[in-house]
N, C-alpha and C positions, 0 to 999 in steps of 0.2 A: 228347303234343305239347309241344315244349317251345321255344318260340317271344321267345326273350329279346333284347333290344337291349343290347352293352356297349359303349358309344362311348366308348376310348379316347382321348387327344391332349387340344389344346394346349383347354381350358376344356370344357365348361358350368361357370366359377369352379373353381378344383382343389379345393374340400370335395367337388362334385357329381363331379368326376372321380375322385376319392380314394374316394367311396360305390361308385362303378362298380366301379372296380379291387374294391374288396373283394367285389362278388359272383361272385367268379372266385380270392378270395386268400382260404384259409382256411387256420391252423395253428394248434399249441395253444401256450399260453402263453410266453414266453422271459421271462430278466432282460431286463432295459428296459437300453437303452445310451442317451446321452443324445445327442441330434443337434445336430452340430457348431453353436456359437455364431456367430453373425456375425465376430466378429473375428477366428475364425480361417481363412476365405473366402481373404483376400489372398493366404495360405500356398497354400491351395488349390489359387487358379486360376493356380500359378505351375506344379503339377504335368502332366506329360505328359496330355494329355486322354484321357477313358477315350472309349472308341468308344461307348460306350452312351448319353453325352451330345452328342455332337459334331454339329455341324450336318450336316441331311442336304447330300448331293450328288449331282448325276447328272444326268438328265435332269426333265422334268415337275415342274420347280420345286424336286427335292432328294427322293430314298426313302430309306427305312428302307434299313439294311443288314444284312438281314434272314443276309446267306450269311454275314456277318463274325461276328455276336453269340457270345460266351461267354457261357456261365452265371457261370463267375469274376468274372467283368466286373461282376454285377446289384444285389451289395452294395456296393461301391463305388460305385458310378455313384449308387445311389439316397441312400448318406449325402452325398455330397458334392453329388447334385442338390437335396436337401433343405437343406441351408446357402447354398445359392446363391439358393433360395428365399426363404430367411429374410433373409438380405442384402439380395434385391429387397423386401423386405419394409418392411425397416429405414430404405431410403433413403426411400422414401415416407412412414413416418412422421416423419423425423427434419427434415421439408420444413418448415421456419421459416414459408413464407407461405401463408396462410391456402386451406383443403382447397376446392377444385375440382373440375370432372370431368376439365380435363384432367390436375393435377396429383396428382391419386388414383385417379380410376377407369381410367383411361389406361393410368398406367406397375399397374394391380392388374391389368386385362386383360393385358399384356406378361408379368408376372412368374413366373418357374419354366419360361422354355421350355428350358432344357438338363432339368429333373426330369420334366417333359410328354412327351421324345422316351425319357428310360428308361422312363418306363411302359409305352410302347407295346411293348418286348418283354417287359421286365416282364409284361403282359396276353398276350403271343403264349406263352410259357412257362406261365404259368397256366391258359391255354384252350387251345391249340391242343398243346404240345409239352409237358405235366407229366411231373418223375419224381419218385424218390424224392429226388436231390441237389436236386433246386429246391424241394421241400416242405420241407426242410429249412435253406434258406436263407430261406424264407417264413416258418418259423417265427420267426425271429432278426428279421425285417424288420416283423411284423406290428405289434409294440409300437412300434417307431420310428417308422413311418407312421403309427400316432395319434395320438406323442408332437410329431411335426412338426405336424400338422391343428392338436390343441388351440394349437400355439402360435401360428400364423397366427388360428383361429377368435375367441382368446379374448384376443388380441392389443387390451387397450384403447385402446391410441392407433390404433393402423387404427381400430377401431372407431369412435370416434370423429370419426375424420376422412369415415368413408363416411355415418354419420349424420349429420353438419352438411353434406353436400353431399347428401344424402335430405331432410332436415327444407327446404335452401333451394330444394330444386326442388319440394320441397309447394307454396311461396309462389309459387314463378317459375320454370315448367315449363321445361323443356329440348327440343331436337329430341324428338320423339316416339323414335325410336328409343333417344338417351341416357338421356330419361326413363325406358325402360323397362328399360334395364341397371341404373342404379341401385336401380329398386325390386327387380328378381331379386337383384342382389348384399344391399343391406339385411337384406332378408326372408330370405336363407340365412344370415346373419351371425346375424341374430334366432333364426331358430330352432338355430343352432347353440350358444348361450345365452352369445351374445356379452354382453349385458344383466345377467349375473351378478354376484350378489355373489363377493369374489376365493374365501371359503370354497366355496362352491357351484360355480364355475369349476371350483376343483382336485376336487372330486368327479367333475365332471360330463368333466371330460379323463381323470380315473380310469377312470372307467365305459367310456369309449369305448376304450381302453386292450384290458379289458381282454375287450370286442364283438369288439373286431379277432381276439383268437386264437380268441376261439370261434366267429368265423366263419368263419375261415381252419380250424378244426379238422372245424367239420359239413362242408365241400365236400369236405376231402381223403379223410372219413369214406367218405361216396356214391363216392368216385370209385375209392377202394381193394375194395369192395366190386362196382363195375363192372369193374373188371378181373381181381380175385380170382377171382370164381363166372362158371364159363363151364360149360353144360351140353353132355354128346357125347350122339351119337346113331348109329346103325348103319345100315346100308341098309335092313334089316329094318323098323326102327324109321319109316321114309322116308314110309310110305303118306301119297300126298296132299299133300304137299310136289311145288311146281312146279318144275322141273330147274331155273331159272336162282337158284332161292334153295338149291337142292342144291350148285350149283357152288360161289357162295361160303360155303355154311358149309362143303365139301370146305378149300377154301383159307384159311379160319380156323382149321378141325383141324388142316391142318398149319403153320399160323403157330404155333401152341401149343403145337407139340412134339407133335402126336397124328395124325401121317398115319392115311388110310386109312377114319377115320371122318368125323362132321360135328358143327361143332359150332355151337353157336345162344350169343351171347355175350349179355351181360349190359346190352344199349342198347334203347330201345324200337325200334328198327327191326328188328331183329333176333326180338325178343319178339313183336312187334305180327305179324309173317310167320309166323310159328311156330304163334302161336293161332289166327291164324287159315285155316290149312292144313293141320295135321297131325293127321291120322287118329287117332294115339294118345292118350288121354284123360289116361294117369299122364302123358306124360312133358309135357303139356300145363299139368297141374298143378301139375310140376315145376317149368317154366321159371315162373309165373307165381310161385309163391311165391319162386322166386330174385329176379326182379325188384324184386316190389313188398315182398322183405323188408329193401331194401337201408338200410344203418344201422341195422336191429331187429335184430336177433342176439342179444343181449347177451352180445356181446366186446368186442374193444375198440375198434372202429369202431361201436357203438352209437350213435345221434344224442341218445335221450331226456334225461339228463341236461343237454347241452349245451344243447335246446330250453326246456329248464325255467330253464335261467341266464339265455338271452338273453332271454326273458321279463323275467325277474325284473327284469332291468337295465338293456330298455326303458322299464320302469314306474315303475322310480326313479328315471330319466333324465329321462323328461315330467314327473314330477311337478315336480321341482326348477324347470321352467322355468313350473310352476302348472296344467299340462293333466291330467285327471283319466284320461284312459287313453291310449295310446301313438296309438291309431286318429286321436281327436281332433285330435292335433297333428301325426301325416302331414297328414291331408286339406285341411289350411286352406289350403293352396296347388295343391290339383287341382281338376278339374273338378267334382266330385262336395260338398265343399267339407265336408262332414262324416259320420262313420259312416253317420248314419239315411238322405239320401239313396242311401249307396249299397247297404243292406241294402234298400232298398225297391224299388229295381231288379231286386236280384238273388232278393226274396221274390216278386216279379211273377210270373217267369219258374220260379221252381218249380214249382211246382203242375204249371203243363202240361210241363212236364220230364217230373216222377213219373207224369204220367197215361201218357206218352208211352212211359214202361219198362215198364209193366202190358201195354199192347197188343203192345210187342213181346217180352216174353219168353213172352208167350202164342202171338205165331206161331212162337218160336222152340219152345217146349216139343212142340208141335203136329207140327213137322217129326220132332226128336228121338222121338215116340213113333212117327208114321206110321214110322221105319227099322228099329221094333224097339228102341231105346236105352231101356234102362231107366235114366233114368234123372234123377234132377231139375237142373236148368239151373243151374248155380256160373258163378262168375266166370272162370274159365278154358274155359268151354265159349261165354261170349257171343261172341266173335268170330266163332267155328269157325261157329256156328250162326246167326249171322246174314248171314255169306255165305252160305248154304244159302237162308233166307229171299229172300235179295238175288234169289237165281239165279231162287226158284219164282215169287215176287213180281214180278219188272222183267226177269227171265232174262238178267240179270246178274251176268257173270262177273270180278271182279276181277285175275284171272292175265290175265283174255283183253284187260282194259284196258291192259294193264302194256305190254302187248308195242308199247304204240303209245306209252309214253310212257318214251322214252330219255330219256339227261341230255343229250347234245347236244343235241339237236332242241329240247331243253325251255329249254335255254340263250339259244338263236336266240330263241326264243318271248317269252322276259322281256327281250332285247335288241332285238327288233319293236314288242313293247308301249310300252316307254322311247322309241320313234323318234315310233311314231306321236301318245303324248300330250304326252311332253319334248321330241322333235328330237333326240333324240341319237343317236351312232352310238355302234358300240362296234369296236372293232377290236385284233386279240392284239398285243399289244405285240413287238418284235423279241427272237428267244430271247437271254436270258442279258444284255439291257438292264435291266433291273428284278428287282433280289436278291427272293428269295422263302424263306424258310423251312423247306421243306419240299418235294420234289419233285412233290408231287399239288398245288398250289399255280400255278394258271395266273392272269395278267393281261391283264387290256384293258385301254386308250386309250380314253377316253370324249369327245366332243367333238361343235360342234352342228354338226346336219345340213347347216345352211344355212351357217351362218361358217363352217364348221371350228375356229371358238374350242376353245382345249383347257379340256375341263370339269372333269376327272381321270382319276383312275386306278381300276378296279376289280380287286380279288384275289377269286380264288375257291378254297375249299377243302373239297373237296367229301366226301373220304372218314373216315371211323371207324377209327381208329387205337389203341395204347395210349397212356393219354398223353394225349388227347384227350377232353374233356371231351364228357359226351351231348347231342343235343338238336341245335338250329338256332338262329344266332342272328347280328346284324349288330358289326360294327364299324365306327368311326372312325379312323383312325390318321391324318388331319389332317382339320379343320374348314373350311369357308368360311370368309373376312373378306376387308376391305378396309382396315379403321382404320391398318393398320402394315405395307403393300403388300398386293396381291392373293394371297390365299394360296389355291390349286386343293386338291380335294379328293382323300383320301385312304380309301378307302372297301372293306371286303371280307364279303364272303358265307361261312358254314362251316354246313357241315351234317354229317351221322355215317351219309352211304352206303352201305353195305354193296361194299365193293372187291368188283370180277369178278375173275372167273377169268386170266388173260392173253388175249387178243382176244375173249373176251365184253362185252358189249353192257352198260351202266347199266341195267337199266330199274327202275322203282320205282312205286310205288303211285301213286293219284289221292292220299289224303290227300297223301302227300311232296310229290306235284308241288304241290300247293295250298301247302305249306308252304314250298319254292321262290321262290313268285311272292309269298309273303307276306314273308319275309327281302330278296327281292330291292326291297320295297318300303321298308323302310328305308334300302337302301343309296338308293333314287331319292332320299328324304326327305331325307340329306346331301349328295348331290350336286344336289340342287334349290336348294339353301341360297341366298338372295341376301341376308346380313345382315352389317353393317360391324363388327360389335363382335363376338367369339368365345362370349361369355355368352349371345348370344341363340340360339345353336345349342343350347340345351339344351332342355331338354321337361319336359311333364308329362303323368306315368305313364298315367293313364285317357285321355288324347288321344295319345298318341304311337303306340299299338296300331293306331289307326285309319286310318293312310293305307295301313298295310303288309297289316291287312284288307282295305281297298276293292279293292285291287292281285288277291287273287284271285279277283278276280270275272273279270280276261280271261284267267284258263285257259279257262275253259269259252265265251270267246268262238266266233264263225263264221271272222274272219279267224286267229286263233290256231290252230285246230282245223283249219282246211284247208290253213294251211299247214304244220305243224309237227309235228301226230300223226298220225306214219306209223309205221305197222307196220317193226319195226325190221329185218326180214330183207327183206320185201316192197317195201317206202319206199309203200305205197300208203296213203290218207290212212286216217282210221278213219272205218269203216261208216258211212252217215247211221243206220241204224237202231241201233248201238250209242251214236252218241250222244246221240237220244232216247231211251235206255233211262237214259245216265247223270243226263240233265236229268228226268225223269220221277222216276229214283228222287235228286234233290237231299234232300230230306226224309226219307229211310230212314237209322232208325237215331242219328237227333236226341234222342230220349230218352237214348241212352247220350252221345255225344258231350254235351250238355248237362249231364247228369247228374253224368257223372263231372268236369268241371269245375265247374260249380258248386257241388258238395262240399268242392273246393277252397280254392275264392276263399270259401266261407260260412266254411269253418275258421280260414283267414287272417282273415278279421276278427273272428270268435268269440273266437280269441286273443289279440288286441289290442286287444279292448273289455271284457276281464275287469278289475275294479273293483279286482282285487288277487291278480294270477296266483303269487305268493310260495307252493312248497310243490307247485303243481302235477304232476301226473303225466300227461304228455303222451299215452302209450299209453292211460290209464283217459279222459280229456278225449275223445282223439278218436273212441272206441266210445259214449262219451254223448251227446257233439254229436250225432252220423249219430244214431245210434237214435232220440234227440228231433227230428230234420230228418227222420224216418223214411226212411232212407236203401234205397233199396231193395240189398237181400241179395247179388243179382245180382252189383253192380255196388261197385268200389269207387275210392276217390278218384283223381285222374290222379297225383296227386303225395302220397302220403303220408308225413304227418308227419316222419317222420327220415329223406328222401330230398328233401325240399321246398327245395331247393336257392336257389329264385326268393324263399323267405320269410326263410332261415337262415341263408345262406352271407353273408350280406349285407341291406342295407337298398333295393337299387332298387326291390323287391318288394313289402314290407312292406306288409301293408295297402292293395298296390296290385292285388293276384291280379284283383280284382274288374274292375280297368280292363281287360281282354278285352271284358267282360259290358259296357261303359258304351261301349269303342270299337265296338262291334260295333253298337249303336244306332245311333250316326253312322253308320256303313258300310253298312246296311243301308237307310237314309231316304238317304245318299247317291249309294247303286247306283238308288235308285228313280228318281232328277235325269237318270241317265245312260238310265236304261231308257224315259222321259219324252220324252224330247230325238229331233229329228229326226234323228240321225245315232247313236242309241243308246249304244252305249261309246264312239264313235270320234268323236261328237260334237264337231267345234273347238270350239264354244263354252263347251261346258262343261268341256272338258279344259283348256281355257285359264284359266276360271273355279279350277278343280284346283289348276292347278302357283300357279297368283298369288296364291289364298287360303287354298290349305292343306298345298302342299309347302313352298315359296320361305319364306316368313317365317317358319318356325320356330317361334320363341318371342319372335317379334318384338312381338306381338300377345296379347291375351287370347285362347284357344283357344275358349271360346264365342263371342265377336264375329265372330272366323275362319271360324266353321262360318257365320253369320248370314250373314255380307259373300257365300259361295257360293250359301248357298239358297235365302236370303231369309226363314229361320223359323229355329227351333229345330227339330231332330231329335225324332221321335217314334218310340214303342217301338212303335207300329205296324206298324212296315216290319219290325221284327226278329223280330216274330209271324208274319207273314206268312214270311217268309222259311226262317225252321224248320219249317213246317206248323203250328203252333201256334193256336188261339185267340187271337184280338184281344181286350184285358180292354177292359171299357167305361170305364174310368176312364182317362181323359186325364190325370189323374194322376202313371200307371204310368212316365212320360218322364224323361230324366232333366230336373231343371231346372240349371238356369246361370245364374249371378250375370251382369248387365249391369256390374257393377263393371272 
């Protein structure tokens, strides 16, 4: 599952936008060209405008022109949006009277929107449409974009100018809101080691330099290797396989130049179908070591190496600004606030993980001998045979779920949900009013039920392409504000669907759908936004996971379920008795789902708390760790090592893996608020409570206070025990805690 948020556009401050952009821009090293000086701007803005920076136009306040975009267009746009940058940059500091909020933080929120509107395709190119010409222009690009960052981040007189209007709102606070831009802007400037001496500055702009290509190098690694290995299969081969995943791997065969067979591609939806339905054990084994070897090879998309540098040059990164491991110096500004409590959460919840895989690969083993299967339970047989379990256990049929959960219908469902807690409506925009990228690429018209106020725009893109980066995950391509007119939201969905056949049906798995109403829950998050300053629309990591969790809890609601999962041939709702078989078996199969994430996010921070990772071998590291985490055998990481995209390709991740495990607390003590309440999920008052304390304000707010101001306590791990079937520990402890600060 691969459930990432990259919110392109105009802030979270362009370093937190610029961090974004790079967990989607990875390429290996180029000479450094050096980004155009302020003085040479005037020359600049005299030249024909490149479309890639030009103010949108159109309707709904101005789109992306998504059908116009060159890729020739991406280098340009981005050096001359980066000077235009540094320009706004300039004027600000070169302000004679003395540093403000209006007259610094103001025109710093304002500055770089012609560079803010290229990234957006810049990121649509990176995520949505990669090739090999744009890897390649990525590469050329990735040293300039941190040679531009360091000169903004490390930029003494800004600096100085946002600390002496920090230091005078210490004394003599500001609107609550200003207040709170300033200290996000500060505290990013600070740890971006604005505070340096100039020797240590030029290091430490070095180092990021030289992050960017090897980040930009592990992503395009994983993604050449997703499109590279695609395994076929015969009809022969077929047993147990359900025709509508026959159909489209029929029409990926022959996407690939291989009519007549079928073939299972290299994305987890694709893998995750395979395992767990096909009869045949090799070719079962087959796909899964293609998957989970993606970047291990050792050719020349290997990750290890690269994993070992970026180690290295986080750690000499933090130290320089005085932090003893890289973990340290993320955390100071998340929920969690340092390593130990988040390794204490996340050592909670093992225990009953690993208990939880012991029982079930014993019912699992149990099935495999009662068929005759000689044979012992591997990692490529847990799926296959825990549907088997599913079936004798809860006599439940996964294929038979499927057929009730289309993408339309599923569509409807996440646009009912958004009505009945938001008020929003959603309605398909007029065809060929709104440029889209891509032809599988549909928009709605978001706006409230009651005004009709326009709220924004939503994109949806739903299918798995070349080109296309794996996984589910949200975007921004504009923000909330008000500070500098009312700017409406710009907001899209992408997931790696498996394309039908021609007039076949979407249907997709219960996880998918869960993961649907989870993506769709960030997109709510941006378009909930009610914040005046563009900074405050940013987040932090271990709280930002958590609204987009609560969100799928109304899959599995009564009004969701009756209206919307219909049998896709039939339109008839689905069975009451299958879907007490589904709520019945919620907790099957939670050892693995836990399991193999918390492998994860433990390795992420095992990483990043190494005292001095210099020399490491990442492949020898991660068979130590698991071994000492006694990993069971079964079962292995969701994300490993040199395919770890969310940890490598970028820093959104970093040492954040674990905020799943910390939002899933919230979301699980805050599903209990809902499940509590007279009116259950659909409860006004607590949905009210929802959008005003933990959609709308963003990062307006301390995210602990936030969670307080809804439920009147702090979250406890209780509810997340409960929730997985798990054992309640007696330690009250085990919660996360949260600074009142």
């Amino acid at each position: 599952m691969n459930k990432q948020t990259i919110a392109f556009g105009k802030k979270p401050g362009f370093l937190v936008m610029l961090a974004l952009v790079g967990c989607t821009s990875t390429q290996p090293q180029q000479p450094t060209a050096t980004v155009p000086t302020p003085p040479a701007v005037t020359q600049a803005q005299q030249e024909p405008e490149n479309l890639l920076l030009a103010e949108w136009t159109g309707p709904y306040g101005g789109v992306p022109a998504f059908d116009k975009m060159n890729l020739g267009d991406i280098k340009p746009a981005l050096e001359k949006g980066m000077a235009l940058h540094l320009a706004d940059i300039e004027a600000i500091v070169n302000n004679p009277a003395a540093p403000t909020f209006e007259n610094t933080i103001v025109p710093y929120e304002k500055a770089g929107e012609e560079l803010g509107r290229a990234f957006i395709y810049y990121g649509i190119w990176g995520s949505n449409m990669s090739s090999p010409e744009y890897r390649k222009i990525q590469a050329e690009l990735a040293p300039k974009i941190s040679d531009f960052r360091s000169q903004v981040s490390q930029n003494p007189k800004l600096f100085q100018r946002i600390k002496a209007v920090y230091d005078h709102a210490q004394k003599s606070p500001l609107p609550t809101d200003q207040q709170r831009v300033v200290q996000l802007i500060y505290e990013e400037f600070a740890m971006e080691g604005a505070g340096l001496s100039p020797e240590a500055k030029q290091r430490y702009a070095a180092i990021n330099k030289e992050l960017s290509s090897l980040y930009t190098s592990f992503g395009n690694n994983v993604l050449a290797d997703e499109e590279r290995y695609v395994t076929y299969f015969t009809k022969e081969q077929a047993s147990g396989l359900p025709e509508s995943f026959l159909k489209a791997a029929a029409k990926a065969a022959e996407d690939h130049g291989q009519p007549g067979k079928y073939a299972v591609t290299n994305t987890r939806s694709s893998m995750d179908q395979f395992l767990t339905y096909a009869d045949n054990r090799a070719l079962r084994e087959k796909v899964w070591n293609t998957y989970y070897s993606r970047a291990d090879n050792g050719d020349a998309n290997d990750n290890n190496q690269n994993i070992a540098k970026i180690l290295q040059l986080r750690d000499e990164r933090v130290k320089l600004l005085g932090y003893d491991t890289y973990a340290d110096w993320r955390l100071q500004n998340r929920m969690a606030k340092n390593p130990q409590n988040a390794m204490n959460l996340m050592n909670a919840v093992w225990p009953a993980a690993l208990a939880r895989v012991k029982q079930e690969v014993k019912d699992m083993q149990a099935v495999a001998n009662a068929s005759g299967a000689k044979i012992t339970i591997a990692p490529w047989d847990y799926r296959y045979y825990a549907e088997k379990v599913r079936k004798k256990k809860y006599d439940l049929d996964s294929d038979q779920v499927k057929q009730y959960l289309e993408l339309g219908n599923l569509t409807q469902a996440i646009f009912f949900t958004a009505g009945e807690l938001f008020n929003f409506a959603f309605k398909p925009v007029p065809a060929g009013s709104v440029p889209v990228f891509h032809e599988d690429v549909k928009v709605w018209e978001v706006t409230d039920k009651t005004t009709g106020e326009h709220i924004g725009l939503w994109y949806l893109d739903p299918f798995a392409r070349p080109g296309k980066r794996s996984g589910a995950w949200a975007s921004q391509y504009r923000s909330f504000s008000t500070f500098d007119g009312k700017k409406t939201v710009l907001a899209s969905n992408n997931s790696n669907f498996i394309k039908p056949a021609p007039g076949e049906p979407v249907l997709i798995s219960w996880d998918d759908a869960t993961t649907f109403f989870h993506e769709f829950g960030h997109a709510l998050h941006f378009l909930a936004s009610n914040v005046k300053y563009p900074t405050l629309n940013s987040g932090v990591r271990d709280y930002t996971e958590f609204q987009s969790q609560l969100l799928e809890r109304w899959l599995s609601t009564d009004k969701v379920i009756n209206q919307f999962l219909k049998h896709h041939k039939t339109g008839q709702v689905m069975p009451a008795d299958l879907v007490a078989k589904i709520k019945k078996a919620a907790t099957f199969n939670q050892g693995f789902e836990t399991t193999e994430f918390l492998a994860s996010a433990l390795m992420d921070m095992k990483y990043h708390t190494l005292p001095e990772p210099a020399g490491i071998d990442p492949d020898k590291f991660e068979r130590e760790t698991l071994a000492a985490l006694n990993m069971p055998k079964e079962i292995v990481m969701r994300h490993r090592s040199p395919h770890f995209t969310h940890v490598f390709s970028g820093e959104g991740y970093a040492t954040g893996y674990y905020g799943y495990l910390w939002a899933d607390v919230l979301t699980a003590d805050a599903a209990e608020a809902f499940e509590e309440a007279p009116g259950g999920f659909y409860d006004k008052e607590v949905a009210a409570k929802l959008v005003k304390y933990l959609f709308a304000p963003r990062n307006s707010m301390d995210p602990a206070e936030a969670y307080r101001l809804f439920r009147g306590r702090d979250a406890k791990i209780d509810a997340l025990m409960r929730d997985r079937g798990f054992p309640v520990p007696n330690q009250k402890t085990a919660a996360p805690k949260t600074s009142k600060k």
